[in-house]
C-alpha positions in Angstrom: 0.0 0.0 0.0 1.4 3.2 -1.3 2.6 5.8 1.5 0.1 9.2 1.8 1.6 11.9 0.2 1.9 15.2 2.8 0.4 18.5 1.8 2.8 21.0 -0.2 3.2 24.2 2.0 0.6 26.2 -0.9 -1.6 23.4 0.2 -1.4 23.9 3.6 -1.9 27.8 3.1 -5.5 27.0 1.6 -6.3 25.0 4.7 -5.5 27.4 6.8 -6.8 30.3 5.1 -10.1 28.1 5.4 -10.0 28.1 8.7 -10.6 32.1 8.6 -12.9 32.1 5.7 -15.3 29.6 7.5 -15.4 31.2 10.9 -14.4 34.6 10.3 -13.1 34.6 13.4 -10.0 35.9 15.7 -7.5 33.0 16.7 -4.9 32.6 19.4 -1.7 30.4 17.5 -2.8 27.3 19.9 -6.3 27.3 19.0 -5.0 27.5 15.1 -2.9 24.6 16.0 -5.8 22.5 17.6 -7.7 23.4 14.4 -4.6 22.5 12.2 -5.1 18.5 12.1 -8.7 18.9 11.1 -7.4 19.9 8.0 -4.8 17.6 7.7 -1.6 20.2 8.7 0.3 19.2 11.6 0.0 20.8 14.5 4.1 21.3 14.4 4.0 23.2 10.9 1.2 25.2 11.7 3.3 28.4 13.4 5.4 28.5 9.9 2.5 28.2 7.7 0.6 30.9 9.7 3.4 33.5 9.6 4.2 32.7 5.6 0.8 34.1 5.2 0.6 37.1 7.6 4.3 38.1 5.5 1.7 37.6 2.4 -1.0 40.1 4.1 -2.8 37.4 3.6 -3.1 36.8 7.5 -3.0 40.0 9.9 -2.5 39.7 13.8 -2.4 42.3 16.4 -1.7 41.9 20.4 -3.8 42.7 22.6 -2.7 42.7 26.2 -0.5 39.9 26.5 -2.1 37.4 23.7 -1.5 37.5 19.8 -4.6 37.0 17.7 -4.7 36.4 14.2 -7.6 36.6 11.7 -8.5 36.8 7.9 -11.4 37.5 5.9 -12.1 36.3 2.4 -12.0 39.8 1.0 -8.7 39.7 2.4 -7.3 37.5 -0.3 -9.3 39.8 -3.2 -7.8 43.0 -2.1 -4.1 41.0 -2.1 -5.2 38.9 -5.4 -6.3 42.4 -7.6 -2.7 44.5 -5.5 -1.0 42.0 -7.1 -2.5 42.2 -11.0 -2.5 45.8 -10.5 1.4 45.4 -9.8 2.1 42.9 -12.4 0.2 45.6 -15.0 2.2 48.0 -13.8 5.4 45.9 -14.8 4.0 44.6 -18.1 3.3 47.9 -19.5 6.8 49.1 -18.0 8.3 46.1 -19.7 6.0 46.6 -23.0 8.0 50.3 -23.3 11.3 49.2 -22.4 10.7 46.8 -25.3 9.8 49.4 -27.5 12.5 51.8 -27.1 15.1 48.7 -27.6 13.4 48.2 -30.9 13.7 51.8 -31.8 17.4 51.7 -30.4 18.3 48.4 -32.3 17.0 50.0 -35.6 18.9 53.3 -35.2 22.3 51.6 -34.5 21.4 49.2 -37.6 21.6 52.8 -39.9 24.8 52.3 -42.0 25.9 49.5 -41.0 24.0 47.3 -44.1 25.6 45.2 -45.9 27.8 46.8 -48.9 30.9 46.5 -50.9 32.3 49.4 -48.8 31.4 48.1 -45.4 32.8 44.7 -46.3 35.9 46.3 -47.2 36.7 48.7 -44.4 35.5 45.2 -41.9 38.5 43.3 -43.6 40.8 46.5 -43.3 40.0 46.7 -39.6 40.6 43.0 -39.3 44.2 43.3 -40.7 44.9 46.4 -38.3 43.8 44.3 -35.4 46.0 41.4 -36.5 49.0 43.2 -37.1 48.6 45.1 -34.6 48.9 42.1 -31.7 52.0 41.3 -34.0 53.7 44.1 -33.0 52.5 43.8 -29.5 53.8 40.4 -28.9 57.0 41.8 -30.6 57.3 44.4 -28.1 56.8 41.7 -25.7 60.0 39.9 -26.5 62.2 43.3 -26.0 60.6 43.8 -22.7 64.1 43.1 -20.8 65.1 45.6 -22.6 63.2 48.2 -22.3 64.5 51.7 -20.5 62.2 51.9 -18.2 62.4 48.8 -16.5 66.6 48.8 -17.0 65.8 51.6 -14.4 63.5 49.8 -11.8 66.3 46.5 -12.1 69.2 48.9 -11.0 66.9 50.7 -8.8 66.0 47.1 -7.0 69.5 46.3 -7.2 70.9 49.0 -5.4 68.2 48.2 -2.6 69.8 44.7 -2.6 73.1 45.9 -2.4 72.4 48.6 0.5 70.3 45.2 2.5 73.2 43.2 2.3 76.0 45.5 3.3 73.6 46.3 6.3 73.6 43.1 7.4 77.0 43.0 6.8 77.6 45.7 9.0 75.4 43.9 12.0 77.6 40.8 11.8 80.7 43.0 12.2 79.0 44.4 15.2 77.8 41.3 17.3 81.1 39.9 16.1 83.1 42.6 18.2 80.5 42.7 21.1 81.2 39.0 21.2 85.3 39.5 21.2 84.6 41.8 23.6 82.1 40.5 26.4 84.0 36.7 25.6 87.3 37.1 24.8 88.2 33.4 26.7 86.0 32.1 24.0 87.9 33.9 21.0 88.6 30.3 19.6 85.1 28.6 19.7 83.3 31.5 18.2 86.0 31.6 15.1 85.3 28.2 14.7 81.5 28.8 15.1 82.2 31.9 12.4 84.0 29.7 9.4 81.6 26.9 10.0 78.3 29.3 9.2 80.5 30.9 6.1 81.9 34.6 7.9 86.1 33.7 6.8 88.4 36.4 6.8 87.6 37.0 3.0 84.2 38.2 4.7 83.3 42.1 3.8 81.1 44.3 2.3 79.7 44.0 -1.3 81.3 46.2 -3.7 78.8 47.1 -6.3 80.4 47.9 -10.0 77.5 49.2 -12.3 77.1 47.5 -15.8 77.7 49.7 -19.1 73.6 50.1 -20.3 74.8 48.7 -23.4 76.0 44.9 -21.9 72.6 45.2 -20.9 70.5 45.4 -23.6 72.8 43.0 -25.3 
């Protein structure tokens, strides 16, 4: 035997809606959820079915004191019903123009541009600037390295280089003589310690030599 299918959520609206409609009637939520079954909605859906109609306007409720009542009347769902045609009119005949003035707009940007010899002629033209044109872009593109401009920001980055390192340089120099100074008893272990992390005697600062521009751009 094939399992009863449970109402859809529009489903469940109706029924509740024709809990109003047939009474007319103010209800508290747990009276609507007593009345809920009858109509076959669970008493446990009833609350979310309630409040997706009062965001509708389809349902109003109002407290008074400390209670919350709700309540509907069949015009209720006209006045929404004809809102809502009057809207959607509103948006055809918005939509109906919008139309129009595409048309119009479409059939003034189609003014010289039929088809002819000429047109044909200047669309292969501007087809062979457009290709030659990325020719020469992706030629430029090979003598990028070469170009003055970025020469200047590689000698720029390498004299930042050169300035880091010889700063650094200069910071070993110092903790190596506040070492020889605070442990001279250790001078022999920490010149060990210094050739086996790379500082030798050849150790000093970076002389930089600039390159002629034209090695360069060789």
């Amino acid at each position: 035997m094939s399992k009863k299918r449970g109402l859809s959520l529009d489903e469940k609206r109706e029924k509740m809606l024709q809990i109003f409609y047939d009474s007319q009637d103010f209800f508290l939520l747990k009276e609507l959820e007593k009345s809920g079954p009858k109509k076959g909605v669970i008493s446990q859906s009833v609350k979310d079915v309630i409040q997706s109609l009062v965001d509708d306007d389809l349902v109003f409720k109002d407290k008074i004191g400390t209670s919350v009542y709700f309540w509907s009347l069949p015009s209720t769902a006209g006045n929404q019903l004809r809102n809502v045609n009057s809207r959607l009119e509103s948006d055809l005949k918005s939509s109906k123009k919008r139309h129009a003035e595409l048309v119009e707009l479409c059939n003034a940007l189609k003014k010289g541009r039929e088809d002819s010899d000429e047109r044909d002629e200047a669309l292969a033209d501007l087809k062979a600037i457009e290709l030659k044109y990325n020719e020469l872009k992706d030629e430029m593109a090979q003598y990028a390295d070469n170009d003055p401009a970025a020469f200047e920001a590689m000698k720029k980055a390498i004299e930042v280089a050169h300035t880091a390192a010889n700063r650094w340089t200069d910071n070993i120099f110092t903790v190596r003589q506040w070492c020889s100074n605070n442990f001279p008893q250790a001078k022999e272990q920490l010149e060990n310690l210094y050739n086996e992390i790379g500082i030798t005697e050849d150790f000093d600062y970076i002389e930089m030599t600039p390159a002629p521009l034209s090695s360069v751009i060789d």
